[in-house]
N, C-alpha and C positions, 0 to 999 in steps of 0.2 A: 288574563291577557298581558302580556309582558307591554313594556311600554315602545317598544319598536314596533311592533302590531300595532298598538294605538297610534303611534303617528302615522303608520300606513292608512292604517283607517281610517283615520278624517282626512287625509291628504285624499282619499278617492271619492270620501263621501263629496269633499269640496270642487271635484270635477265634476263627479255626477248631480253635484246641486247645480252647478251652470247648466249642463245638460237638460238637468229636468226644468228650470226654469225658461230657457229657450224654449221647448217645444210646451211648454203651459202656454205662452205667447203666442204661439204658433198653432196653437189647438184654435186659438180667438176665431184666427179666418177660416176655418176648417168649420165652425160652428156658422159662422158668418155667414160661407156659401152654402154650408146644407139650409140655417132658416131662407136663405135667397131663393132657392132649390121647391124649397115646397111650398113658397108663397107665391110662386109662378106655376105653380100646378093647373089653377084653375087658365091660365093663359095657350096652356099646349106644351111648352118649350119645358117645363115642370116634369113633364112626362117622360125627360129625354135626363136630363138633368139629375133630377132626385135621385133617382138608385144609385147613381155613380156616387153621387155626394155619401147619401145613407153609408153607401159600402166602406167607402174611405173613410167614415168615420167609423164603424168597426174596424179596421183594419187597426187604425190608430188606437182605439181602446183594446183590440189584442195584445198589441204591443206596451201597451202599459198595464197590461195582466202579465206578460213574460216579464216586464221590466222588475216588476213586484216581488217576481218568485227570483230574477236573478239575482237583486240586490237585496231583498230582506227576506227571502225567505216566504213569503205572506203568497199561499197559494191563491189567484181567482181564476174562479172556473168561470165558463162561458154560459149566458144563462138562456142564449138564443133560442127561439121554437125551429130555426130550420135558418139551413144557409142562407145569403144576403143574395136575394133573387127578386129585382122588380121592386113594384108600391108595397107588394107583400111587407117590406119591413116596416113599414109604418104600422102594420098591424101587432105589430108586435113591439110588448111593454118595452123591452131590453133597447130599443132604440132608443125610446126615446129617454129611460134613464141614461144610457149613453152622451145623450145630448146634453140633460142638465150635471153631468158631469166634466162636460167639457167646459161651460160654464162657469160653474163653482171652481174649475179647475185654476180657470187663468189667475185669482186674486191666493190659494190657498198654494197651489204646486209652485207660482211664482216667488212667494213668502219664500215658505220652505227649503226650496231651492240657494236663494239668496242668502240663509242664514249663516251656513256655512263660509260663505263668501265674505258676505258683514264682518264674522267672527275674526276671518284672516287678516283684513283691512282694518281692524281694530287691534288685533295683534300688530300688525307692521305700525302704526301709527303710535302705539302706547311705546313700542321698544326701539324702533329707528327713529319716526321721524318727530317726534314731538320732544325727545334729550334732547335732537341736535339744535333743533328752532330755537327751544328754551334754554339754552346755554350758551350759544355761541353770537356773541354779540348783545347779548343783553344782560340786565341784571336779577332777572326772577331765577327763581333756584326749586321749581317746578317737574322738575326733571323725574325726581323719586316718585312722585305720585303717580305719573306717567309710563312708568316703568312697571308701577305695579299694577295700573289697569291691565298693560298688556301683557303681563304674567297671567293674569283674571282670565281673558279672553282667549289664551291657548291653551289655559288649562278648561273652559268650555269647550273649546273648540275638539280637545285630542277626547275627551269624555263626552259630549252631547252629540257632535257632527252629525255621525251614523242616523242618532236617535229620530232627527227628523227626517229623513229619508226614510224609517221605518213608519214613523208616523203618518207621512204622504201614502205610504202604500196602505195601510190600513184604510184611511179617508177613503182612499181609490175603492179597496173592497167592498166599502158599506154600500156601494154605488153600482160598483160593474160585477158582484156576484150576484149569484140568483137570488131574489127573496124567499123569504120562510114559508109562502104558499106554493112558488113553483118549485120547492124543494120538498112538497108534499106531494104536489102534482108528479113530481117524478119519483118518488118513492112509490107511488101507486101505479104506474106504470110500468116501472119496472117491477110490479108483483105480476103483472099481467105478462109480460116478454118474459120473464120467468116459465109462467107457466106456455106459454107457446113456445120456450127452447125447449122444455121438456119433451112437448109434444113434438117438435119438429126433429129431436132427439131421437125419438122410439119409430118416429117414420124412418127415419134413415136408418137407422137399423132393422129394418125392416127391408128396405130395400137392398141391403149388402146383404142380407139373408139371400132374398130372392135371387139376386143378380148371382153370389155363389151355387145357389142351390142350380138354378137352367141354366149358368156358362162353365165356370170351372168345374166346378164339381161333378157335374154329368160327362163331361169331356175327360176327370181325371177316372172316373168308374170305366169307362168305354175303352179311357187305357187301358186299365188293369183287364178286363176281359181281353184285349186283345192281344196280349203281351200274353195270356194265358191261354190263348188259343195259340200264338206260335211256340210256346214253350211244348203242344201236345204236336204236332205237325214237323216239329224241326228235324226227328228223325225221320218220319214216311215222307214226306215230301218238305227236305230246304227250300224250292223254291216259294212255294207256297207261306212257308215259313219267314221267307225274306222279305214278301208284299207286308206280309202284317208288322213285322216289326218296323218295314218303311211306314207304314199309316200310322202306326203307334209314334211314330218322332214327328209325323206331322201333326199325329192329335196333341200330344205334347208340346208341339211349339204354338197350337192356339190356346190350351187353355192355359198358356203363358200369359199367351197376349192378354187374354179376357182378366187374368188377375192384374197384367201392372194399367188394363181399360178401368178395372177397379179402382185402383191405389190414383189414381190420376183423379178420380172422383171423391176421393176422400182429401185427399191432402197430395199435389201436384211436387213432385220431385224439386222442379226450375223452385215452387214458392220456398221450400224448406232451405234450398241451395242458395239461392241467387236472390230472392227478396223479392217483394211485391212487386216494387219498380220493374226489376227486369223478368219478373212472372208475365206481368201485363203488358209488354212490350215484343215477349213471344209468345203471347196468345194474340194481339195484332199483328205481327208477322205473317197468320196464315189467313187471315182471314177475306172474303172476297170484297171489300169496303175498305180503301183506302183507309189506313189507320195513323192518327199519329199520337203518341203519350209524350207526355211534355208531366215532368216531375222537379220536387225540390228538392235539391241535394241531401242527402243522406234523410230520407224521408222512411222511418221502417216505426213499428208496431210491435204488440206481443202477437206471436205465432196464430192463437187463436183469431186475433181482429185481421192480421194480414190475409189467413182464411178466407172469412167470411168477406173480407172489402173483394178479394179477389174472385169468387164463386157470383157477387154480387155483380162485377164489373164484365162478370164471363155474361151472365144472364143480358145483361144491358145490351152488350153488342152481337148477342143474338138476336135480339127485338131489333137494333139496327137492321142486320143482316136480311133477315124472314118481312121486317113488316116497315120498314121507312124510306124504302126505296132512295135512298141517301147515297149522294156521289161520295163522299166523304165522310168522316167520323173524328173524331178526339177525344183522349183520356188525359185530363190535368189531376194531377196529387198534389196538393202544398199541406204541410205541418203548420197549424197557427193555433196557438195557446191551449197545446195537450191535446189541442184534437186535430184529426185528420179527415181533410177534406178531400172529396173526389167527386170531380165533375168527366160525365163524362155525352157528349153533344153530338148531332148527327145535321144535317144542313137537309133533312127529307121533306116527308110532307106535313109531319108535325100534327096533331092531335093525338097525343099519346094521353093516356091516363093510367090509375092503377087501379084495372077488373080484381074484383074481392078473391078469384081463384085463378088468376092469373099469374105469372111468373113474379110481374115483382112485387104484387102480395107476399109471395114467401120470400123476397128480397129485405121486404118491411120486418117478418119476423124476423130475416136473419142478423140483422143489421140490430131490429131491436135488444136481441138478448144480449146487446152489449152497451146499452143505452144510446146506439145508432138511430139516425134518423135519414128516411128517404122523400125527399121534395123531387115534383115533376113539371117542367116549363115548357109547355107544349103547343103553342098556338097554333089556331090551323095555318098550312103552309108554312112551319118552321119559324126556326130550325128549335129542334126539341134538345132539352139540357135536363138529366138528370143528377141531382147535387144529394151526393151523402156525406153523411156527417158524422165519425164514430169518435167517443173520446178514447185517447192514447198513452195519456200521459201518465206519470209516479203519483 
């Protein structure tokens, strides 16, 4: 690395050590109000409080799993059992290491933080200000020792800065990724959604068998016979000859239809063109339930996951539609730390759950075979919030 890079580099590492030392600080009341939050659980007002808290502190630990991968490189992945829905998060470990993360965070991310800072203010102090003191008006001759401290201190600084920002993000790892059990737990799971893509695999193809064999393809035979019977008729009797060939351009223009009713089932034109977002913005477009999607900017996926999010999100507000007598509905997308989240909520009558051969049973497979997860929040009288969760990220 040339030495112009090195001063860039700690000159940023040295804004981002302020930055991360501010919000270490600022993690304190964050931790503050979630313990406030759940110690008033048994009160009532805990009830209302905690999830909100809980969530914000995920949110915050997302953003210091992006910060990790932006600044050093240091991948952490999410080790969540299901999006941030309710007391539910309490049930789960990843919280509450979140918490003693935020913790440990304020004395170690503040350090860290600050070094670079230290470093600078001992550079400016060894080379500005400690010649001038020590020369001008007195007699000590100080001045050289002072000088070479803060030669010392910018050549740490142009060589270490980066290092502890790398070091903070590590720390962070050891804490906000999955442990070595739930990375067991999901490696056997994902042998399971494995074998149920497979199998949900060989059904669909099975079904585009089927779907070809009784619509296009019986409709493009029925051409060819009829095209073949005007070709015998065309000289005894044209007119006769004319009806079939009109039937024949109308049998043709449906088992058009029925192949692009096909291709619309397999992988929808708008998803491949236009993108999830605005996939699922014209599939609420027509539907009889008020619809609104509300998304984060430039929120997209590999082709596969926008798929399956999107056949997922078609499923959900058909169960709207058929079964929650819901004046309204919504679809929210936000992108947070490689994964994609999609909530999508109806204001009905609420007691949804997920029947083992029910539609989004096969939501759960589809969403599985990409290590997706489907949570359901349904109390009776609403409003029901289905939240998935698929990772997206490099």
């Amino acid at each position: 690395m040339e030495w112009e890079d090195r001063i860039a580099a700690a000159r940023e590492a040295g804004l981002r050590g302020i930055e991360l030392a501010a919000r270490s600080l600022g993690g304190l009341l964050l931790f503050i109000a979630a313990a406030i939050s759940i110690a008033l659980l048994p009160l009532g007002i805990g009830l209302v409080l905690a999830p909100r808290a809980l969530a914000a502190v995920r949110r915050y630990a997302d953003e210091q799993r992006e910060r990790g991968r932006a600044w050093s490189g240091v991948r952490i992945d999410r080790p969540y059992r299901g999006p941030a829905h309710g007391l539910r998060q309490l049930a789960d470990p990843a919280t509450w290491r979140d918490l003693l993360w935020l913790v440990l965070n304020v004395p170690v991310g503040t350090a860290m933080g600050l070094v670079p800072v230290a470093l600078t203010a001992w550079a400016g102090l060894g080379l500005v200000i400690a010649p001038v003191v020590l020369t001008v008006g007195t007699e000590h001759q100080f001045w050289p020792v002072a000088v070479g401290i803060g030669v010392l201190a910018v050549a740490v600084l142009i060589a270490g800065a980066p290092a502890f920002l790398d070091l903070h993000a590590r720390f962070s790892a050891a804490l906000l990724s999955p442990p070595r059990y739930a990375l067991e737990a999901r490696v056997d799971r994902l042998e399971v959604t494995r074998a149920d893509a497979l199998d949900s695999g060989a059904a669909e193809l099975r079904r585009i068998e089927k779907d070809l064999h009784d619509g296009a393809q019986a409709r493009i035979a029925a051409l060819g016979m009829t095209i073949g019977l005007a070709e015998q008729l065309i000289r005894t009797d044209p007119a006769k000859a004319e009806a079939l060939l009109a039937e024949a351009r109308d049998t043709s223009g449906q088992a058009l239809a029925d192949l692009r009713r096909l291709v619309r089932g397999i992988h929808p034109p708008v998803l491949a063109e236009r993108g999830l977002v605005e996939a699922v913005r014209a599939l609420a477009v027509v539907l009889p339930v008020p619809t609104t999607v509300f998304a984060d900017p430039g929120v997209r996926a590999a082709a596969p996951v926008e798929a399956a999010l999107y056949f997922a999100i078609a499923e959900a507000l058909a169960n709207v539609t058929k079964h929650s007598g819901a004046t309204r509905a919504w679809v929210n997308l936000r992108a947070r730390a490689q994964n994609l989240l999609v909530e999508v909520g109806d204001d009905g009558a609420g007691g949804a759950g997920i029947p083992p051969a029910g539609g989004l049973a096969g939501v759960c497979k589809r969403l599985g075979a990409f290590d997706g997860r489907l949570a359901v929040t349904s109390p009776p009288g609403g409003p029901t919030v289905l939240a998935m969760e698929v990772p997206c990220g490099s």
